[in-house]
C-alpha positions as CSV (number, residue, x, y, z in Angstrom):
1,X,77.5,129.5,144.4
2,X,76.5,126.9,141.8
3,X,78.7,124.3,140.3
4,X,77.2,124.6,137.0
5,X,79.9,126.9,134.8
6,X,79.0,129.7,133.3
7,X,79.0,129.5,128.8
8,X,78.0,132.9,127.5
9,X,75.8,132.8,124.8
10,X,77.8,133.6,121.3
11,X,75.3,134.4,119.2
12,X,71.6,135.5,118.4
13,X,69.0,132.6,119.9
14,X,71.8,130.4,120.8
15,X,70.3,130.3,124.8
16,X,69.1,127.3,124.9
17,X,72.4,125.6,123.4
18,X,74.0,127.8,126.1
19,X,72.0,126.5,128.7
20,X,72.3,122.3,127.6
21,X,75.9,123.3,127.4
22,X,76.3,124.6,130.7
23,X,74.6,121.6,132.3
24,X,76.4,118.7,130.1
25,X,79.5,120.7,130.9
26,X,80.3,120.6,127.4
27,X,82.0,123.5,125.2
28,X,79.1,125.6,123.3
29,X,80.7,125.6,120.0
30,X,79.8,121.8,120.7
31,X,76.5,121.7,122.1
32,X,75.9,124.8,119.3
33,X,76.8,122.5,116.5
34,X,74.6,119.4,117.4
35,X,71.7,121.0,118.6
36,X,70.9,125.0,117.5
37,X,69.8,124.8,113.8
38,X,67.6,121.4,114.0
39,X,66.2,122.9,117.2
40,X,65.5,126.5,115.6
41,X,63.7,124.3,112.4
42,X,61.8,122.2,115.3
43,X,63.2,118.8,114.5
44,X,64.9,118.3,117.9
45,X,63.9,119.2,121.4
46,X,65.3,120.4,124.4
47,X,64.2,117.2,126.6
48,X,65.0,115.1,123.4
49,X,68.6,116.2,124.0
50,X,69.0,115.6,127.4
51,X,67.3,112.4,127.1
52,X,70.2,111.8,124.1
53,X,73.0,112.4,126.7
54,X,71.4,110.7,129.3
55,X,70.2,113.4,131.6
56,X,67.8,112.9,134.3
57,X,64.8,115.1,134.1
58,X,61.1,115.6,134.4
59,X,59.1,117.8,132.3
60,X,57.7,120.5,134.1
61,X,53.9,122.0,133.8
62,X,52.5,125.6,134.7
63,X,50.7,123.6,137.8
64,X,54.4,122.4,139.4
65,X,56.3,124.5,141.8
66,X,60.0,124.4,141.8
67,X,61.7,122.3,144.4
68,X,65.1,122.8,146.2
69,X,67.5,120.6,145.8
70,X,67.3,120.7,141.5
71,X,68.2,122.3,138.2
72,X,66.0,123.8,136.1
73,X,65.8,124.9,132.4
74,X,63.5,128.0,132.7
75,X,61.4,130.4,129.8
76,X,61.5,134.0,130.4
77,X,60.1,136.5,128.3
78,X,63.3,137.6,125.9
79,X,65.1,141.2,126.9
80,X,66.5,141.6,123.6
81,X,64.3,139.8,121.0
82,X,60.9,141.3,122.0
83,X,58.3,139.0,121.4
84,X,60.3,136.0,121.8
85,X,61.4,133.5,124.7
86,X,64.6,133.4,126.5
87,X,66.2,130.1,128.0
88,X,67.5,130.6,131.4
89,X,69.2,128.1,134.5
90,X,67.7,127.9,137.9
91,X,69.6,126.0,140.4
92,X,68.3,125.4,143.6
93,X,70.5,122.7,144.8
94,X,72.3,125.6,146.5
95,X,70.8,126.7,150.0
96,X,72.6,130.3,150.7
97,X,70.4,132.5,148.8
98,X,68.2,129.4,147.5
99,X,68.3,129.5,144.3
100,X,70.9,130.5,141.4
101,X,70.1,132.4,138.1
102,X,72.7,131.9,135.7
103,X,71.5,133.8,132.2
104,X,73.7,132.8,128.9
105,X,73.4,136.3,127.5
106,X,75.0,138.1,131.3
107,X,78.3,140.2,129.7
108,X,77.5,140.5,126.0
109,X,78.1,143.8,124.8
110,X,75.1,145.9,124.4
111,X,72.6,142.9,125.5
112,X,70.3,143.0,128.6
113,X,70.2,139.9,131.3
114,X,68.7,138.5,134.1
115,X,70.6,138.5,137.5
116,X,69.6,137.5,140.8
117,X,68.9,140.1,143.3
118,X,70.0,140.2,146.5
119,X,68.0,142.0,149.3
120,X,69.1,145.0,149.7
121,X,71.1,145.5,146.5
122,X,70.8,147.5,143.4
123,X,70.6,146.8,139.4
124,X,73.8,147.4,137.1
125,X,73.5,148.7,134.0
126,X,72.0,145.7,131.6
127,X,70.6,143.9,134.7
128,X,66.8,143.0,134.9
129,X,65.4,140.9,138.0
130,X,63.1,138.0,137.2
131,X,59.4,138.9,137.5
132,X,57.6,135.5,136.4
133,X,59.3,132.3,134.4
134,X,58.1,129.0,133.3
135,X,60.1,126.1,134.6
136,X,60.4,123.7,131.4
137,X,62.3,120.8,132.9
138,X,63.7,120.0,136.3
139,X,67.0,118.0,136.2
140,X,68.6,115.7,138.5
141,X,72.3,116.5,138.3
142,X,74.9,115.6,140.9
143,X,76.5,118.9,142.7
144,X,79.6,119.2,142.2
């Protein structure tokens, strides 16, 4: 189980607020009103607001593999905006299963989300396992 707490996503292409909400254990309205439109218009950054809240990270390329031990901010292809990115959290600083998916959009209501899949186990209805993701950033964050 991770410590990180799950924030559902509460509306369209709010993910990545979700996510830095959900890391900064901060509410989303929050996080959503600081960060979502200037973000959307391209004026602020993902790593610009962790950096802003003093977050440890390192920004990841398509060369690094993911270590243990870590969070990361992931991009996966979007299930519901086709054609578009989708901001997910990977946290490996858990060692039962070794890593942690947590997806912003899991539980809204007619939406599709990612879910780790345990051997053995079968899909729900809205469920999609992971095929291939880019790790953005990798942050240091105590486990709770």
């Amino acid at each position: 189980m991770s410590g990180i707490v799950f924030q559902q996503q509460n509306r369209p292409k709010n993910c990545a607020s979700a996510c830095l909400a959900m890391v900064l254990n901060r509410p989303i309205d929050e996080v959503t009103a600081e960060f979502h439109d200037d973000y959307l218009s391209g004026d602020l950054w993902i790593h610009e607001y962790l950096k802003r809240h003093g977050v440890e990270f390192q920004t990841m390329s398509l060369l690094d593999d993911p270590e243990s031990g870590y969070v990361y901010i992931a991009s996966v292809p979007s299930l519901n905006l086709k054609g578009h990115s989708h901001q997910i959290i990977i946290d490996t600083r858990v060692e039962e299963n070794g890593a942690v998916l947590i997806d912003p959009q899991k539980g809204r209501g007619g939406k599709e989300w990612y879910v780790n899949l345990a051997p053995g186990s079968e899909l729900g209805p809205g469920e999609f396992q992971v095929i291939t993701c880019n790790y953005d950033y990798r942050l240091t964050i105590p486990a709770a």
